[in-house]
N, C-alpha and C positions, 0 to 999 in steps of 0.2 A: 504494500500500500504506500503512497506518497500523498503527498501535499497538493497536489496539483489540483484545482475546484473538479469538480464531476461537469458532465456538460450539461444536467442542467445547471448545475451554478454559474456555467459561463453564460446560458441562456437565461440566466434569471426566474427562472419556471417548475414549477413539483411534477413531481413522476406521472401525477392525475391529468396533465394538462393536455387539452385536446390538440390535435394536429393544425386545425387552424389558427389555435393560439400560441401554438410555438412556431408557425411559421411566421407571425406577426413578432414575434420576440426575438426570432431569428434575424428578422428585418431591419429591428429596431437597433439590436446589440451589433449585425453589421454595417451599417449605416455610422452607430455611435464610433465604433473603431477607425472606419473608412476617414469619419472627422476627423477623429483625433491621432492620424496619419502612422498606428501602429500594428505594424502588421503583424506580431507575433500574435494580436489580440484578434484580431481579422482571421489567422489561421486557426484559431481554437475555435473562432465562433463557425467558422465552417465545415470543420468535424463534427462538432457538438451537431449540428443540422443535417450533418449525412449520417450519422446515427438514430439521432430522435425522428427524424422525417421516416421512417421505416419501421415498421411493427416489427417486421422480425429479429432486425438489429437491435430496435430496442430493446425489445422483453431480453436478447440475449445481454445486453449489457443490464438492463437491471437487474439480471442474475449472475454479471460478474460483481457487480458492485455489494450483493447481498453477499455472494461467499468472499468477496475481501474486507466483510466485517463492516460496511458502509450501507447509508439509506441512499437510496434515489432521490433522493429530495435539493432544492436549490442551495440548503445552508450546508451541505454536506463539500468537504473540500477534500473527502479522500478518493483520490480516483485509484481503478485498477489498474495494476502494472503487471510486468510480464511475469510475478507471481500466481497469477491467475491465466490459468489456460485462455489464448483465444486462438480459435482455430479458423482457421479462411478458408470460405467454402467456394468462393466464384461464384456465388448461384447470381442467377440472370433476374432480374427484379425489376418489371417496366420497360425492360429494352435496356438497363443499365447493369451492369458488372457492378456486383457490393460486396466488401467484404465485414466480417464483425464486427472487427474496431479498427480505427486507423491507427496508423502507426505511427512510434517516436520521432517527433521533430531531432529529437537528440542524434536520431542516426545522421541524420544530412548535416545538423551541423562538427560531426567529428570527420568528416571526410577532407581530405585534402583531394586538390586535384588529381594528382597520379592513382588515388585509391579508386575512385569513378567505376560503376562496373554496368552492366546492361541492367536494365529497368530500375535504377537510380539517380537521382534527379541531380542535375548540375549545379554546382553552389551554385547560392543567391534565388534560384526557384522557390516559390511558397513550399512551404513542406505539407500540405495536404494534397497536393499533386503527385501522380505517380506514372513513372515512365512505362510504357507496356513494351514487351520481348523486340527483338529485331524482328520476329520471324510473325507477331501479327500486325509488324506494321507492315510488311512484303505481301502479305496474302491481301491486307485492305491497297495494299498499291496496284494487286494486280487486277483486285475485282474493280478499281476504279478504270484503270487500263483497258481491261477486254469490254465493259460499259461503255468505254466512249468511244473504242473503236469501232465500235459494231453500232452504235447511233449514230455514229459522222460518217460512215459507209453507206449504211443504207439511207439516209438522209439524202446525203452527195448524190447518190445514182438515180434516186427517183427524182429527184431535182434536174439533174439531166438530161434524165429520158424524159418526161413530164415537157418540157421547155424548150426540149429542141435544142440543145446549144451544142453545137459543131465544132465550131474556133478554140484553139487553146488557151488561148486568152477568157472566154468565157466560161470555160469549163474552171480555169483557175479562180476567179472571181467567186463562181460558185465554192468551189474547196475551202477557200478561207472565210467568207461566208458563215459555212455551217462549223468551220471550226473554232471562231469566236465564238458562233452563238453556244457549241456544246459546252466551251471552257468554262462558260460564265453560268452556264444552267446546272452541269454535272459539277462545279468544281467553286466558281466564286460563288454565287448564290447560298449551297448551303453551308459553306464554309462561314460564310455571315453572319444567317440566321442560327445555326445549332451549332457550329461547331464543327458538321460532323460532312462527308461527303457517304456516298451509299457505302463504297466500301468501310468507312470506319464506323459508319454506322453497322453493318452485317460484326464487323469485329471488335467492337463496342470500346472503339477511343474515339479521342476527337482535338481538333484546334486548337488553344487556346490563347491567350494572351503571359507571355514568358515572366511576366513579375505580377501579375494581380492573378491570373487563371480564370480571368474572366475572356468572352467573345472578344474576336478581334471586332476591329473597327474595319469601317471601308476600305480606310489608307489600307491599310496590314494588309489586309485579303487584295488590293491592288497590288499592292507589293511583292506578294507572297506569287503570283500568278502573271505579272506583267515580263518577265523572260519569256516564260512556254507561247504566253499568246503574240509576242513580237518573233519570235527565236523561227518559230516554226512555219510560219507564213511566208520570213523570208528567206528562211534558208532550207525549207520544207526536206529534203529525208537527213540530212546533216542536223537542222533546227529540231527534227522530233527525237532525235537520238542526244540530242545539248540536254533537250527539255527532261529525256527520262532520265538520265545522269544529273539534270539539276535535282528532279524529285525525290532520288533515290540515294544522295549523295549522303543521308543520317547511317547511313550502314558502314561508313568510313571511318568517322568517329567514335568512342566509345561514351561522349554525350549525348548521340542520337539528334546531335542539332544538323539538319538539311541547311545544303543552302537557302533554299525559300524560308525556313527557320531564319537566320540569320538575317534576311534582309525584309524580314516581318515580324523581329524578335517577339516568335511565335516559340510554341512548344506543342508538341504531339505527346497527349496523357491519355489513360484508361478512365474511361468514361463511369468516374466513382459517384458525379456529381451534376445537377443541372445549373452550366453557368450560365449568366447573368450579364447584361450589356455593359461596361464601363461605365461606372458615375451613376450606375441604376441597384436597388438591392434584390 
């Protein structure tokens, strides 16, 4: 057992408290932190919320905190530590990957760089973020890949046969055409909105924003995608081969940062959580 408040103490709320009203306290306690521009408090308040937000999580954390001798209650400041068994099941909940409990901020902050290892988050990341394997970030790469080759194929050709267009010139204008429009529907679009593209949604990670973990903004998702949609128009089979090596270039590094990572200091995490638009709770 340690010192550290329980979540609900971080949330201000008793074990009785309904869903709606710890989402409202959830709100209020990130909001309060977000003000008062401290994020270790920001990071506890949104574990406490991926916990409490979850029947199942809960009731198991109210059972670890009863066999580490502690109430569930708001004035209760002993939280469980890895005296108490918690086991991670992966279970699938809503379309999102959850596990028991989250785990010690303490582990990221003892890592030096050279310690860094696969699904371990890069100093300076919030620590309620979690990196997912190389190997489902490759299968959601590939499901996004074989997705938009086969909608900008068949797109492209019924466009052509459809229109009559002859000239090479015209048939080009078509290509890039539907290859904008696919980049910005299969890839900017929901990278905006959730986070997430089909493929990371089927493998349940997503987008995010590299120091708050919340949704990128416009800029970022511009940034993030404005190589592939310039690279490949103009240098089309050279450009689409830049592009898959700009996307795939997290597999190089042992922080999993891409270049599109880097020039949208974005971060690709397991989809533990629903985030939230910058500057919104």
């Amino acid at each position: 057992m340690s010192d550290a408040p329980t979540h609900y103490a971080v949330l201000g709320i008793d074990a009785g408290t309904s869903k709606a009203d710890t989402k409202a306290a959830y709100q209020a306690a990130l909001a309060a932190a977000q003000e008062a521009g401290d994020a270790d408090a920001e990071a506890a308040v949104r574990r406490a919320w991926q916990v409490l937000s979850d029947p199942g999580q809960r009731a198991r954390y109210d059972e670890a905190l009863r066999l580490a001798g502690a109430t569930p209650d708001s004035t209760s400041t002993a939280a469980p530590t890895d005296s108490v068994p918690a086991v991670v099941d992966d279970d699938v909940v809503e379309g999102e990957i959850v596990d028991d409990f989250p785990g010690d901020p303490a582990v990221n902050q003892e890592l030096r760089p050279g310690d860094r290892r696969e699904g371990v988050l890069p100093l300076g990341a919030p620590a309620f973020l979690e990196q997912p394997t190389s190997g489902r970030r490759l299968v959601a790469a590939l499901i996004d890949v074989v997705t938009f080759v086969a909608v900008f194929v068949v797109s492209t050709m019924l466009t052509i046969q459809a229109g009559g267009f002859e000239s090479n010139g015209s048939r080009l204008a078509v290509i890039v055409v539907w290859l904008e429009i696919w980049l910005v529907v299969l890839f900017g679009v929901p990278t905006w909105r959730t986070g997430q593209t089909l493929g990371k949604r089927f493998t349940y990670i997503m987008t995010v924003d590299r120091v708050s973990g919340d949704l990128l903004t416009a800029t970022q998702v511009l940034r993030r995608y404005a190589i592939p949609a310039v690279a490949i128009p103009v240098l089309l089979q050279m450009g689409a081969f830049l592009s898959l090596f700009y996307g795939l270039s997290f597999s190089l590094g042992r922080d999993q940062i891409s270049l599109a990572d880097r020039l949208a200091r974005s971060i690709v995490v397991v989809a533990r959580y629903r985030p939230v638009r910058q500057g919104r709770a």
